[in-house]
N, C-alpha and C positions, 0 to 999 in steps of 0.2 A: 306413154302410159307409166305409171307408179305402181310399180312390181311390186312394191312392199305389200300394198294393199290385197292384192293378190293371196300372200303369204297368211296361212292359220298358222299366226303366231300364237304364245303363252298368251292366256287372260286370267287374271284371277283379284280379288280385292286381297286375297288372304299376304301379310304383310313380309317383307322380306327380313326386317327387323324384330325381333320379338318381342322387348319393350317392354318384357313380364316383370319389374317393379311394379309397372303402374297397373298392367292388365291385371295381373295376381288377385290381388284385394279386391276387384271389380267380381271376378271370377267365383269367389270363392263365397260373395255376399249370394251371389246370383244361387248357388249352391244351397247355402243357407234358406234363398226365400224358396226354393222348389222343392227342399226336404230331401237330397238327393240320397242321403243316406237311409232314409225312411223307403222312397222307392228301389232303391237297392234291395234292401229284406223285404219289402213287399214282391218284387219279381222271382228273389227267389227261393221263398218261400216253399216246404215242400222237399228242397234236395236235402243230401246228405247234411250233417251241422258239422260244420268245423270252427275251432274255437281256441286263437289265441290271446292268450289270458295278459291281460298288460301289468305287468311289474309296475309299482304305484312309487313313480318318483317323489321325491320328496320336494314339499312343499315349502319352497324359499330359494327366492332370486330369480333371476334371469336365465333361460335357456341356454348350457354351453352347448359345446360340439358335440361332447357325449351324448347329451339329450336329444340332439337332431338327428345324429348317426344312427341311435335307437329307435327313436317312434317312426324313421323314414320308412327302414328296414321292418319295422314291424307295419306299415300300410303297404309296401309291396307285396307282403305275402297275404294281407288280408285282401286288397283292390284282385290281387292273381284269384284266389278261391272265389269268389265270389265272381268272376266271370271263368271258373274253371270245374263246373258242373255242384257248388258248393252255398249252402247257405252259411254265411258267413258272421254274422255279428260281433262289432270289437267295441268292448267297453270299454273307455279309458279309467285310471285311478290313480289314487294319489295318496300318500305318507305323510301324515300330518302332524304325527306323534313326537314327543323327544327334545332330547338337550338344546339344539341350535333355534329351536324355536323360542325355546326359557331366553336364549342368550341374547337373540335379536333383540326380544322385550326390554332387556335388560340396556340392550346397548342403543334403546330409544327411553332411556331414562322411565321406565315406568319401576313404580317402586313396590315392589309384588311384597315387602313388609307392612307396608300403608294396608292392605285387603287380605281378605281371607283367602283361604288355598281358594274354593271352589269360583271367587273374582280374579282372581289370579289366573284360573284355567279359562272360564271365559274371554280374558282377554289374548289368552294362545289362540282359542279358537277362534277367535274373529280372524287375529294375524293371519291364520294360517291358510282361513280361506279368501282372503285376500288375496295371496300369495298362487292357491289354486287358481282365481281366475285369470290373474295375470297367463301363469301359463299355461292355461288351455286358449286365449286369445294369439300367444306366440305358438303354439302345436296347431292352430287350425291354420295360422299362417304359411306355416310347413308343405299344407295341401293333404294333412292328413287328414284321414276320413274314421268318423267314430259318432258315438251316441253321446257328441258331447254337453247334452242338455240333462244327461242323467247318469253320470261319471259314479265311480264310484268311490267312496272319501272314507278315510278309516277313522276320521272320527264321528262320520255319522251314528245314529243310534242303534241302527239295524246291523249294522256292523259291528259295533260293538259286543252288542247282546250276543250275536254267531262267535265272535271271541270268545266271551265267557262259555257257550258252550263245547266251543273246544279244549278248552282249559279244564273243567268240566268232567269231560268225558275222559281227560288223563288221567285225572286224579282219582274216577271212579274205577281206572285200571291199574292202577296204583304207579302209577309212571310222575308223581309229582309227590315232593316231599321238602324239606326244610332241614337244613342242617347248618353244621358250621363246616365251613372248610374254604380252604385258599381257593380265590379266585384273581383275577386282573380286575385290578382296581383303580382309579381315576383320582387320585387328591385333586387335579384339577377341576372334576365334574363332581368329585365327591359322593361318586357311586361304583355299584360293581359294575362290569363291562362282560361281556358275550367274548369271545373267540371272535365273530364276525364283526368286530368293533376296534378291533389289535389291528395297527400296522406298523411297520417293522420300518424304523431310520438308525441312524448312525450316529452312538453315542458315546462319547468318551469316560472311559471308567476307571477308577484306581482299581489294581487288580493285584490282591495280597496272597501272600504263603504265609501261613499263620499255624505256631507250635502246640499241639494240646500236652502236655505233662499225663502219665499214664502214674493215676493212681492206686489200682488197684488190678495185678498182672492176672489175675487168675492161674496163676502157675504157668502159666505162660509165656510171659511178658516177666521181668524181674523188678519193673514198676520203676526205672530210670530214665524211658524210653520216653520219645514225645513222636504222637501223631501230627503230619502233618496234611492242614488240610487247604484247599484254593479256593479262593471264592473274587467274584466284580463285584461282589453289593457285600464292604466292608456292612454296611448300617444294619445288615440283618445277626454279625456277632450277636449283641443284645439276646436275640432270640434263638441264640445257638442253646439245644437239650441233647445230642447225638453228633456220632461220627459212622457215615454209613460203610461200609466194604462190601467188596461183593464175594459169595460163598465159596468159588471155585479158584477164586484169581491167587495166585501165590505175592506174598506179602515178603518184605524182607526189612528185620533190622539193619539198619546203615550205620555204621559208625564213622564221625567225621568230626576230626578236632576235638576229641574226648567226650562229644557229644553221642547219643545215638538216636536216630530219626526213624521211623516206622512209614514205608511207601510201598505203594504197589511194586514189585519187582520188573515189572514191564516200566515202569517209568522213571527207574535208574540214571540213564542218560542222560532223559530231557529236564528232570531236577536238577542233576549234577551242574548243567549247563547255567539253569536257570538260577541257583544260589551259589554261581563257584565254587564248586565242590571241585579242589582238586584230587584230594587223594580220599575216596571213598571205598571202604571196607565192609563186603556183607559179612555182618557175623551172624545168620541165625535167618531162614526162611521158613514158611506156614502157610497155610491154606488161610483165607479170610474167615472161615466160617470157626477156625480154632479161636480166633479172639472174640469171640461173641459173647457181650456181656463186661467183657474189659470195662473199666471205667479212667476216666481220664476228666482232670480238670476244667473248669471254664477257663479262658484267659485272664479274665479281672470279675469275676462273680464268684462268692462264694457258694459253686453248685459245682454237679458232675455233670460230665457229658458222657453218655454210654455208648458203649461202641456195639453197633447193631449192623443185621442184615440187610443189605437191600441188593434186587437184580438190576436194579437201573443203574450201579457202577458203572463205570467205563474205564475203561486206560487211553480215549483218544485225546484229551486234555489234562491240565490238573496234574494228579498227586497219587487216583487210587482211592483216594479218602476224601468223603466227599462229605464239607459241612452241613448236617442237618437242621434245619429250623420246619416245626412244624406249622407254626402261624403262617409260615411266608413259602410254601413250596409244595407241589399238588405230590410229587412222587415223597418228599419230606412228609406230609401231611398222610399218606397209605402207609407208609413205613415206618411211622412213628406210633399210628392206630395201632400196628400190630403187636408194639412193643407195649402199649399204654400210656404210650408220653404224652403230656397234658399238649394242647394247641395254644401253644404261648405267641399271641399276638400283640406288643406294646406299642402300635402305632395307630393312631386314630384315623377317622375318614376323613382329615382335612392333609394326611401324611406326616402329623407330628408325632413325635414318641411321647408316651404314657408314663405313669410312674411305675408302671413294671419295668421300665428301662432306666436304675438306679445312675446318674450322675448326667442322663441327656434326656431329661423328660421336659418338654416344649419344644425342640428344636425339632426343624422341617429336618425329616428322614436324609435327606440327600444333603445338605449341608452339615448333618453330623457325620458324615464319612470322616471328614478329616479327622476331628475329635476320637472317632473311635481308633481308629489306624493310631494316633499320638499313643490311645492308654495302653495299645498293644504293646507298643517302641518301649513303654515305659515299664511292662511286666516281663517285656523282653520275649513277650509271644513270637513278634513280625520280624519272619524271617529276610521278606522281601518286599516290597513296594515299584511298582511303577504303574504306567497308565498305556491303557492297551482303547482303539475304538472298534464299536463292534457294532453289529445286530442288535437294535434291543426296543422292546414292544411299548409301542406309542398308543396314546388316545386318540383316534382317527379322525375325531370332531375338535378338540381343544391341540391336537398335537404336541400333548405334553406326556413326559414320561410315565409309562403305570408303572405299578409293583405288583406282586403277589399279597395278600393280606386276606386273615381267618376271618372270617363274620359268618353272622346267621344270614344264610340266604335261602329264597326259593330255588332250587332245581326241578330239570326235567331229564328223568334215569334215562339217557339215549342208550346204556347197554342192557337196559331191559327188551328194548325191539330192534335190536342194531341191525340181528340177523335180516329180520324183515325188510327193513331199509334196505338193507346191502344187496338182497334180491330182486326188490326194485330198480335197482342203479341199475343191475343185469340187463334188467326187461325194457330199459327206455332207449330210445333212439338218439344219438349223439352227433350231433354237429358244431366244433370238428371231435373225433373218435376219442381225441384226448382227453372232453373232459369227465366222461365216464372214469377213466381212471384216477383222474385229481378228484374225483368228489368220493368216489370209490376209497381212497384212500385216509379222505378226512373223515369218515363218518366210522371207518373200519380203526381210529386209533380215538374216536370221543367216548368219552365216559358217561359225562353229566353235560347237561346244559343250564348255566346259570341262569336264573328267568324273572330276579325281581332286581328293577334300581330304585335307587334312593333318589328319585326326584317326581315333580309333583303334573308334571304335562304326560298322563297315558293312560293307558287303559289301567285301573286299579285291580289290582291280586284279589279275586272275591273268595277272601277268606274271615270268618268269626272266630274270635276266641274265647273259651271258655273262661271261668276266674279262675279255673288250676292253667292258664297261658295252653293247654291244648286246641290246636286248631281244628276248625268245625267246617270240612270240604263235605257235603250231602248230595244228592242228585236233589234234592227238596230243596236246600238251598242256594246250592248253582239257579237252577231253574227260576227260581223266584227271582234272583238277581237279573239274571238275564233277559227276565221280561219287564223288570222294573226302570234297565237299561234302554228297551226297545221303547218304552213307553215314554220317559222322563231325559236318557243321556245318562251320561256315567259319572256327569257333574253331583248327582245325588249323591254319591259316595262320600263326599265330603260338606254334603251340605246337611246331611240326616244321621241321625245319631245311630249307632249298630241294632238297638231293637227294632226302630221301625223300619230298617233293612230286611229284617227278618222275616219271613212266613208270619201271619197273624198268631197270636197263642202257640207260636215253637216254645218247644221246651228238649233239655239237653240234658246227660246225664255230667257235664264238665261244667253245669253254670244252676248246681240247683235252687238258687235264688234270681236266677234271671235276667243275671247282668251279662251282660256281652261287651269285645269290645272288637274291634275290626282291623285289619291287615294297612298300614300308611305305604306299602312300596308299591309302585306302581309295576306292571309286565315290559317286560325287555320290547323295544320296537318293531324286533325282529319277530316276536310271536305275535305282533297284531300284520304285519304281514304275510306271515308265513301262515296264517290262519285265511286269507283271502280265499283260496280253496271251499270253505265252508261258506262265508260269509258275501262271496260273489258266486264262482263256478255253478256251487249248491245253493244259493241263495236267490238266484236269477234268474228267471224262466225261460229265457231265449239261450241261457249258458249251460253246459255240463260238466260235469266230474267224473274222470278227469277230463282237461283240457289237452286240443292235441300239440298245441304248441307253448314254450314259455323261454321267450327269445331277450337276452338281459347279458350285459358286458359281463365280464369276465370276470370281475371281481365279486358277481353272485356267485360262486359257488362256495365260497362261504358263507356269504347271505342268504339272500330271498330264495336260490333254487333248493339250501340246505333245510334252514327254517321251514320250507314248506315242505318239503318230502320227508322231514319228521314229523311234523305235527299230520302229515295228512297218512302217511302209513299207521301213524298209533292210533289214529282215531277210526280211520276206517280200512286197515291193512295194506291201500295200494298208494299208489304215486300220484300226486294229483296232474299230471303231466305226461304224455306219451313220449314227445321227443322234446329235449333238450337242445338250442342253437344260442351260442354264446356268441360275443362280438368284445374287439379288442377297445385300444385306448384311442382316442384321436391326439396325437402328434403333432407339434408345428412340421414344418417343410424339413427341418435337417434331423427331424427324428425325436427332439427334446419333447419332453414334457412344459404342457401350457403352463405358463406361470405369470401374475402379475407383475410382480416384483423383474421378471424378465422381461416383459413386452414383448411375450410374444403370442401372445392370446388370441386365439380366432376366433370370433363369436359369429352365430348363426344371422343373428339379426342384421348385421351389415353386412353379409354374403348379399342377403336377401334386397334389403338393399339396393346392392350396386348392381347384382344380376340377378335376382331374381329367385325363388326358392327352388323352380325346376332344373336350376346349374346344380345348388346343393344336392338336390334330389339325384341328378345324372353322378355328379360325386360319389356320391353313396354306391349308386349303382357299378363304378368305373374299379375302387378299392378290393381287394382283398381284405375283406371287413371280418374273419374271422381271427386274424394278425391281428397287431396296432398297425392304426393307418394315417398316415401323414395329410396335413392342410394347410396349405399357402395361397398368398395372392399369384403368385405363379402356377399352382396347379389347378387355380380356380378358371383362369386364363386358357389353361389347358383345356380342360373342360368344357369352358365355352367354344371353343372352336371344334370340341366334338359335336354340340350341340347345335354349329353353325347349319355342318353339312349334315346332320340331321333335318335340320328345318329348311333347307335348301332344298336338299331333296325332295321332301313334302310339297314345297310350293310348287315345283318344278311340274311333280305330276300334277297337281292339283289344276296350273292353269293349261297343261293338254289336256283336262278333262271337261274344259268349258262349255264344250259341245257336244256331250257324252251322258247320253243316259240311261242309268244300265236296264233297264225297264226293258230299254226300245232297239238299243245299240250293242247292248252284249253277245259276243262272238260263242256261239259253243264250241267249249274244247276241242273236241274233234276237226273241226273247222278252222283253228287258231294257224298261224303261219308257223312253221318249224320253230325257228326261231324265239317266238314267244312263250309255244309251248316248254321249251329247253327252260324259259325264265320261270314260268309258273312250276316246271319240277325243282328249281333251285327254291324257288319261295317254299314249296314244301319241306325241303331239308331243312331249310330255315326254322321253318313253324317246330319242325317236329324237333330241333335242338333247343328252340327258347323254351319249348313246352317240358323237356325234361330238366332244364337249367331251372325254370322257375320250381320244377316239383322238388329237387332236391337243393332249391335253395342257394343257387349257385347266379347269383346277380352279373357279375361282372363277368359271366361267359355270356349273358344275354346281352350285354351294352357291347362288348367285343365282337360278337356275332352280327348282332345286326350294323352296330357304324361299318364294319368289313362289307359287308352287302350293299349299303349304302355306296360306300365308296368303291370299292373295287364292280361289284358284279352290277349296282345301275349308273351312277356316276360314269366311271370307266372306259362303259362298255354300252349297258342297254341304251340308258339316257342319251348319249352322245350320239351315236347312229343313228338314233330313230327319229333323230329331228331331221334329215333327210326325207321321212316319210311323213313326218306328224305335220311339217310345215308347209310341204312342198306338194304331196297328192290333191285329192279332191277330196273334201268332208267324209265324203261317205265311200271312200275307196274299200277295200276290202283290206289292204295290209294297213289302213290307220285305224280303222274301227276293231283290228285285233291286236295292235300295240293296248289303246286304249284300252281294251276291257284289260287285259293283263296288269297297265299300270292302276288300273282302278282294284282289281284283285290284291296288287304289293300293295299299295296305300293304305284298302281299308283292317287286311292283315296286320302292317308294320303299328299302323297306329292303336290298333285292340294290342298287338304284343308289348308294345310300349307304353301305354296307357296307366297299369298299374307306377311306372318310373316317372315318366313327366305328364302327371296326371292333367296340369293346366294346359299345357301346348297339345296332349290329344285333345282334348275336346275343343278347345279351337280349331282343329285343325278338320276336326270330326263336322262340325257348324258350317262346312268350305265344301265337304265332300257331295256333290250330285250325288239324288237317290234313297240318302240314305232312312230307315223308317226311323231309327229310334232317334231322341233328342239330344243324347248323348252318348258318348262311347261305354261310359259305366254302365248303361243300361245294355251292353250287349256282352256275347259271350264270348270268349279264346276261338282263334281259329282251329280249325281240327286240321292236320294234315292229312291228303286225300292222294288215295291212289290213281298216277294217270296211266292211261292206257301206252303202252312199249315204252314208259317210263325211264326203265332203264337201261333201254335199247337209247334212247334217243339221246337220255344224260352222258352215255359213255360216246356218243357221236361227237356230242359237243362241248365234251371235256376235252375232246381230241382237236378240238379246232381250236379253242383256245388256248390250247399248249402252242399250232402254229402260230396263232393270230402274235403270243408274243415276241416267236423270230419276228414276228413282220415288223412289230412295234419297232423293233431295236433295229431294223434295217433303215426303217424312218425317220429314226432322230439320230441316226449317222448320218444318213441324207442329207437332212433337214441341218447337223452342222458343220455337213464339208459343203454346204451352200448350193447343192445340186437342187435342191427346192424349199420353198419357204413353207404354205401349208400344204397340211401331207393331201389337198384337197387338188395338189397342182400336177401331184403324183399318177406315172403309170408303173403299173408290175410286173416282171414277170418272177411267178414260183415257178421253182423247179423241185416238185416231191423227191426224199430220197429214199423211199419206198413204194409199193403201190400200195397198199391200203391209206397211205398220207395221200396219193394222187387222187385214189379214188372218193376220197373225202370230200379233197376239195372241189373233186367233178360235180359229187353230188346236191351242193350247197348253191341256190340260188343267190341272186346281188351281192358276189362277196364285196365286189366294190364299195356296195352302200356299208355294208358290215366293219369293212380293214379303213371306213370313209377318205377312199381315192377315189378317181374320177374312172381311172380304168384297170383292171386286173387279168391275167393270161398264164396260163397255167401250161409250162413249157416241160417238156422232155430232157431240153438240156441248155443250156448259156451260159457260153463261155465270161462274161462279162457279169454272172452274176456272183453274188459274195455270200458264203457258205454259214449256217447256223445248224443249230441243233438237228431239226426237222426238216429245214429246206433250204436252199440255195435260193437267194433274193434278187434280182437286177432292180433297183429302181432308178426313175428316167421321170424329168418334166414332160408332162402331157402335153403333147403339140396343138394341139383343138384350142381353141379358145373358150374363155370364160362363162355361161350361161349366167347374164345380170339377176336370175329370180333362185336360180340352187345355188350358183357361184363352182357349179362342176363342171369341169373342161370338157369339153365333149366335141368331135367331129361336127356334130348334127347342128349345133348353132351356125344360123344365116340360113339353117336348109328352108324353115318357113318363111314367107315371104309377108306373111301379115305381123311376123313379130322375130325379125329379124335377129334380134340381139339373146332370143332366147335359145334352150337344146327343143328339140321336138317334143319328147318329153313334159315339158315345163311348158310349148306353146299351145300343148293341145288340153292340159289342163284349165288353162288361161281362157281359150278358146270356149272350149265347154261352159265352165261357172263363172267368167269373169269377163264376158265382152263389153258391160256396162261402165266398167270400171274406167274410166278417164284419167 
């Protein structure tokens, strides 16, 4: 006879391979055609709303890692509420607006001087949505799930319109105004720049000590003395009106070499060092606030430069004395207001100097360093010269250096509501804790927010001007705009003249003949995002305000999380956000930053690929994502083989379930064998640790927890054993029809807890499962963990057996390689407890043989021959009995039957019963 046949082995079609390049796309159309997202909020419909708000990437290129890291990270926590008692709806969006959009145009040769502005924006617009579609086809590829047939686009019309009324609603609180004053400025964009548009690289700078002659001492000073002051940006001399000190700090003349030099007294030393000063003489110290008013020479202009107060002195670098230019400096620019110095700015927005800068007007700002540094040398100002590299603030888009530069710009007075803000930070929930205090920090040191650039792709400043140039912000003319916006686009602004902008028959007391003319800068990019709050959250009817989640890398919190929690506390005093969860940089494999020019760039699209996007997804899930997190074809490698024994597992149960229906075949709890029951209270700690990891957001204690269970507690341990009973009993035994329901229990648990993570592999695997009602795993809900009856009487039984089970282990592959047996299948035991409650343990435990899977086990008092561990004393010994051909367990009892001689009794009266046909 052919024993095999005998044997209920594994059946299953569900595939050992997963294959998910190819399967993916198949998946995800299928998705597509059944509206699965739509059945999603159809089911459930009713619960609580939870609602995280998507940061709208921006619209150009290809998806990097950052973008996959983010929108994965934000489907986990949408796919988890949505089977976690939550109505969930996530709309995606996108950033359409700005610089890199003008430059692409530009660098596909379209010649935006051939066309008018408003052909010109048309053709951004087209680009841009181009650009959208591309990546929302690479983000659904992802396996992320959203409403993505009705996204939300910031250059739509309705969105717009919701901008102007929150622009709007500042200015009618009087939080928006126009002034001149130093901002970060762009020659290479040729606009002003935001704070969240600055980033900071490594610049080499000449860095001067330069002499001012004191012309008039105020009795003071005896008017032979020279200030001296330090500056890295020789090119701003030109604009030097002021020498600032601070009131308190003690000042001291130095006399050196018949000269005398006027320096902070605290900065003595590090002068001396820095202009070889050997033999320096104080003759004469002062409070900074006694020379107030002092006036001292320009270097090479016929002007004075006054010597005035300021607190923002310092003695940690420099001199003490700090050169003032108010065109080019925000604390130069308050300090000079209060003196009345005019804001002398002589470099234009392309960074050349002007003819307010007498002997360097045309020349690019930075290449007149040298020139100016010469006419120093040559009035015998420059004391010092050399080149230091530093920190110094870059245009985030062009990568070229800014400067500070005076213009008329629009602001928005953030220290008009700052308070308010800052109590919001208080009240939002922070993931991780830190960045409460970084955003906390940048909102509690801004002032202003700069809010108009000079270029022509964004949402336009809806403002009129009267012919006296007063600007004309109305809630009547906001309003009008803004429906004129909803109706037409924002492309009208520049296609229609400023009256027929206007309300019909407006009239103004700043234009009493009726002329108007209208604002050309467009709103910074950051306040058509940071306006999403109004124009989705409030705009949306399945969304609210605020949202409980707004989950965006790290370098939002000067962007999108800032932007928005100003614009949405001024308009309507709260946060538009509950909790705040930031996420880091993606990294290549040894830590660096992605770079072209390096080669070492991991893109999502050939993850996807070569493995599949549920590897990326497990990725995501596997990182410490609130760090920067690392990505190689090595750890992608890694990954996969978590994934292996993931989906091994799965199969595994899957084809013992071939004959299982839970309908007909489910064991009630109470009824379940010890053993099993032990597995269902472990699956409940399970359930109840993924279910708090996923609430607080903590991914990679769920991918750690559960591949651990996988592997140690069914692999290990359940799995392995139980195929002594799932193969070898009769169909309908009592102890395999209660493995079964249990493994049916972990299966369709692991697969709902993991679902939200490899959302493709659940549901196939979900299509496999006997019984199940719904058609997909997304249509059902989070397991709940449920309390079993003596619980945790029975967990701490067999927490205790498996503390022994591992002396056993290690007795066995000692065994196993001093060659005393090969599988531990050939093994007999004897324990020897070295307590009695370990004796009584193991008294009380039915089949430990099947359990430790040896062939036989004996529970001794005492043997001398056995070898000592933790728990118990071992003997193990090759089982004398011979091989039973259908279990392969050695047993006395083979040959006892005489109709099937080569089998245990066991195994022949099985055979017997359900298998006498068998040939």
């Amino acid at each position: 006879m052919d024993y095999k046949q005998t044997l209920l082995m594994p059946k299953t079609e569900f595939p050992m391979r997963g294959n998910l390049p190819n399967k993916e796309p198949k998946m995800q159309q299928s998705w597509d055609e059944a509206g699965i997202y739509e059945q999603v909020q159809k089911r459930t419909e009713g619960r609580p709303l939870f609602v995280l708000h998507d940061g709208p990437p921006y619209a150009n290129g290809d998806l990097h890692m950052g973008h996959a890291l983010n929108k994965i990270l934000k489907d986990f926590i949408v796919r988890y509420k949505s089977m976690a008692g939550f109505h969930a709806p996530y709309v995606p969006g996108w950033d359409t607006h700005g610089l890199p959009i003008e430059q692409a145009l530009a660098k596909k040769k379209v010649n935006r001087k051939k066309m008018t502005v408003a052909e010109f924006r048309q053709k951004c617009a087209e680009y841009a949505l181009k650009q959208v579609d591309n990546q929302r086809t690479q983000f659904k590829q992802l396996g992320v799930r959203g409403d993505w047939d009705n996204p939300y686009i910031t250059l739509n019309k309705e969105y717009e319109a919701a901008q102007i009324k929150v622009f709007g609603e500042m200015a009618r609180k009087g939080y928006i105004y126009k002034g001149l004053k130093p901002v970060y400025w762009s020659p290479s964009s040729e606009s002003a720049l935001a704070e969240a548009e600055i980033e900071y690289q490594d610049k080499r700078s000449a860095s001067i000590y330069v002499a001012f002659n004191v012309k008039d001492g105020k009795g003071i000073l005896e008017g032979d003395e020279k200030f001296i002051i330090w500056t890295t940006t020789p090119w701003t001399i030109p604009a030097n009106l002021a020498i600032s000190v601070h009131p308190e700090l003690d000042y001291s003349v130095v006399k050196v070499n018949g000269s005398k030099f006027v320096i902070a007294h605290d900065m003595l030393e590090t002068v001396s060092e820095v202009l070889d000063w050997t033999e320096a003489e104080v003759v004469k110290t002062f409070k900074g606030k006694e020379v107030e008013r002092v006036t001292t020479q320009h270097p090479f202009y016929d002007r004075e430069s006054l010597v005035i107060l300021g607190e923002h002195v310092t003695t940690e670098s420099g001199t003490g004395c700090v050169h003032t230019a108010p065109g080019h400096g925000e604390d130069d620019f308050f300090v000079g207001k209060q003196y009345g110095l005019e804001v002398l700015c002589p470099v234009d927005e392309k960074g050349n100097f002007t003819e307010e800068a007498p002997g360097f007007e045309g020349q690019f700002y930075d290449a007149a360093n040298k020139e100016i540094t010469q006419k120093l040398e040559e009035t015998g100002a420059l004391l010092k010269l050399e080149f230091i590299t530093h920190s110094y603030p870059h245009d985030w888009r062009t990568k070229k250096p800014t400067i500070f530069r005076a213009t008329n710009q629009w602001f928005a007075s953030i220290k008009d509501f700052r308070e308010d803000v800052l109590n919001e930070i208080k009240r939002v929930k922070w993931f991780p804790k830190w960045g409460e205090t970084r955003l906390f920090n940048m909102v509690r040191d801004r002032e202003d927010w700069c809010i108009s650039r000079q270029r022509t792709w964004g949402v336009p400043i809806p403002v009129f001007y009267g012919e006296n140039r007063t600007p004309i912000i109305t809630e009547e003319t906001i309003n009008h705009v803004s429906n004129l916006f909803k109706e037409h686009g924002s492309n009208i602004w520049f296609e229609w003249e400023a009256k027929d902008l206007l309300p019909e028959g407006y009239v103004s007391e700043h234009s009493p003949n009726g002329k108007f003319t209208k604002e050309t800068d467009i709103m910074d990019v950051w306040f058509d995002s940071g306006s999403s709050h109004e124009g989705v959250l409030n705009g949306r009817p399945e969304l609210k305000r605020p949202a409980d989640v707004y989950l965006e890398g790290s370098d939002q919190y000067r962007g999108w999380f800032n932007s928005s929690i100003s614009t949405s506390v001024a308009v309507t005093g709260k946060a538009p956000y509950d909790t705040i969860i930031s996420h880091g940089f993606a990294l290549d494999g040894q830590g660096r930053k992605m770079s072209k020019s390096v080669g070492n760039v991991v893109v999502p699209s050939k993850i996807m690929k070569q493995y599949g996007a549920d590897i990326l997804r497990l990725w995501v899930a596997s990182v410490d994502y609130q760090a920067d997190v690392r990505i190689s074809d090595e750890i992608i490698k890694q990954t996969s083989e978590g994934y292996r024994k993931i989906r091994n597992t799965f199969r595994f149960m899957l084809g013992n379930l071939h004959d299982f229906d839970p309908g007909e075949h489910r064991v009630a709890d109470s009824n379940l064998q010890e053993v099993d029951r032990y597995m269902l209270i472990k699956l409940q700690d399970l359930i109840e640790k993924v279910r708090y990891a996923y609430d607080h957001y903590e991914f990679s204690t769920i991918y750690s927890n559960i591949h651990n269970f996988c592997s140690i507690d069914l692999s290990s341990f359940y799995l392995d054993f139980a195929k002594d009973v799932l193969y070898i009993e009769a169909a309908d035994s009592s102890r395999r029809r209660s493995i079964q329901t249990v493994y049916y229990e972990i299966l369709t648990a692991l697969v709902k807890m993991l679902s939200p993570i490899l959302s493709h592999t659940a549901d196939e695997v979900w299509s496999y499962i006997p019984g199940v009602e719904s058609e997909s795993v997304q249509l059902t809900d989070m397991p709940e963990p449920k309390q079993m009856e003596k619980g945790q009487e029975l967990k701490a039984k067999w927490d205790a057996f498996m503390e022994v089970r591992d002396d056993i282990l290690k007795a066995l592959e000692e065994a196993r390689s001093e060659k005393v047996i090969g599988k531990s299948l050939e093994a007999s035991l004897k324990i020897v407890p070295k307590d009695e409650s370990t004796k009584q343990l193991l008294e009380g435990i039915d089949h430990l043989e099947q359990l430790l899977i040896v062939s036989a086990v004996e529970v001794d008092s005492s043997n001398n021959a056995a070898k000592e561990y933790d728990l118990v004393s071992v003997y193990v010994e090759k089982h004398p009995g011979e091989k039973c051909e259908r279990c392969w367990v050695s047993s006395d009892t083979v040959g006892e039957d005489s109709d099937y001689p080569e089998l245990c009794t066991r195994c022949a009266e099985v055979v017997r019963e359900h298998y006498t046909e068998v040939e």
